[in-house]
N, C-alpha and C positions, 0 to 999 in steps of 0.2 A: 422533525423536519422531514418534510418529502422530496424528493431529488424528482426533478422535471426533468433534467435534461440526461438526455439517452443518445450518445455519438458513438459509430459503431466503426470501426475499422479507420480507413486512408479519409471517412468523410471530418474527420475532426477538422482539418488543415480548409478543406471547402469548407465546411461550416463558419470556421473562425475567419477565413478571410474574406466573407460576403457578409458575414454579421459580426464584425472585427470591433464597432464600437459599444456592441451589447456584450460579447463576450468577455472583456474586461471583469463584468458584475457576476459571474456565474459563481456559484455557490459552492455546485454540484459537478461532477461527470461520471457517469460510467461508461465503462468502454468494455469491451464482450467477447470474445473473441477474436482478438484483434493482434494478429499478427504479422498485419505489415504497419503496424505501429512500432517504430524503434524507441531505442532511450534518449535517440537525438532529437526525436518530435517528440515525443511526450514532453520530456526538458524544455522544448521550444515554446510548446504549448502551454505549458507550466508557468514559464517566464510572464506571461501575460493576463495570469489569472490570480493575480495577489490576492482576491479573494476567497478563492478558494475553500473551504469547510469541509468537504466531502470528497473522496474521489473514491470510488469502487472499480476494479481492476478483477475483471473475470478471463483468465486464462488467455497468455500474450506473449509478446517475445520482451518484454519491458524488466529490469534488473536492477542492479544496483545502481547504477550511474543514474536510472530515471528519479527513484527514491530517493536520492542525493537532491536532483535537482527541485524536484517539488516540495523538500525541506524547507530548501531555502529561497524559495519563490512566494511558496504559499504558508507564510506563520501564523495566517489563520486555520489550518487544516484541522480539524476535532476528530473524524473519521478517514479511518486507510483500512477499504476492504481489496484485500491485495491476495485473489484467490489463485491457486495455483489445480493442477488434476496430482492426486495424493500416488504417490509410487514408494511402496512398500523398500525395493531392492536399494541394498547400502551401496551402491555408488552413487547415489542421488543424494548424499547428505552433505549438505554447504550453507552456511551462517550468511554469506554474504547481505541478502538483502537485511535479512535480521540483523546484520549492525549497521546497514544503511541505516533503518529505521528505527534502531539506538539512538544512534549519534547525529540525528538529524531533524528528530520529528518528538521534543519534548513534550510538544503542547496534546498528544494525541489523547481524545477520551473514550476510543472507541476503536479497537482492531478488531481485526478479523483476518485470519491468514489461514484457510483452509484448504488442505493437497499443500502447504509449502515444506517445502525441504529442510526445514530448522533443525538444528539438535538442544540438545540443553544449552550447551554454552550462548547460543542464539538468543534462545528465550531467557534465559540471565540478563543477558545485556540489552534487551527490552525493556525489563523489568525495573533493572536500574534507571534506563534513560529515559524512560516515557514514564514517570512520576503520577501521571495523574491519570493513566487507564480507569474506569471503570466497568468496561468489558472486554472481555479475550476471549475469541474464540478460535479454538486449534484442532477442530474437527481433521480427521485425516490428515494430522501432523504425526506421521506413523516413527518418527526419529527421535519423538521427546519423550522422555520418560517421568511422570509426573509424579513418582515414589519418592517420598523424604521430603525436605526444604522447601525444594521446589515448586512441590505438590501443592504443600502446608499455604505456601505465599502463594498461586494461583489463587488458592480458594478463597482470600481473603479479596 
């Protein structure tokens, strides 16, 4: 599937509310840099796109409460590219979104969380909760260590 729709920044909220009765059917969004997008508009945004299938997420202020929301908004989602910029230094390691998108987002067949701050335990609880992945990618996931168990069940 191809993702048409390309909303960048504060235009999602214009966009959705001059084409409020197409936007219900969208499939797709990406959004790109977009950091005066909070978790309260995304959330908001979310609310209204029960159809949702795709969302890609390139570097933003958006967290866990947004990944809560588009859970349980959009139970069609198959794809969450939920990319972050990769930082090496260990005060940047926190699970949060990764168990957002645990304990929220079973139906996913498809992540991508590249640059995020996961550790192991993170990616555990992914792995658990999202049953039917058929691809991971954890490019510049510099916190998880994929030696042992772990490794073994990635690769399958």
């Amino acid at each position: 599937m191809s993702c048409s729709c390309n909303f960048q920044g504060i235009i999602v909220k214009v966009v959705y509310s001059k084409y409020s009765g197409r936007a219900s059917q969208l499939r797709c969004l990406q959004l790109a840099c977009c950091y005066a997008i909070s978790d309260e508009g995304l959330s908001e945004v979310a609310s209204k796109l029960p159809l949702l299938e795709e969302l890609e997420i390139y570097v933003g202020n958006t967290g866990k409460h947004a990944i809560e929301a588009v859970g349980s908004c959009c139970p069609l989602l198959k794809t969450l590219k939920y990319n972050q910029e990769g930082i090496r230094n260990t005060s940047f390691r926190y699970d949060k979104e990764a168990l957002a998108i645990a304990q929220n987002m079973p139906g996913l067949h498809h992540l991508q969380l590249i640059g995020n701050h996961l550790t192991n335990h993170g990616l555990q609880a992914i792995l658990d909760g999202c049953p039917h992945l058929e691809s991971l990618d954890l490019r510049e996931c510099f916190h998880v260590n994929l030696e042992g168990d772990l490794g073994k069940r990635c690769a399958q």
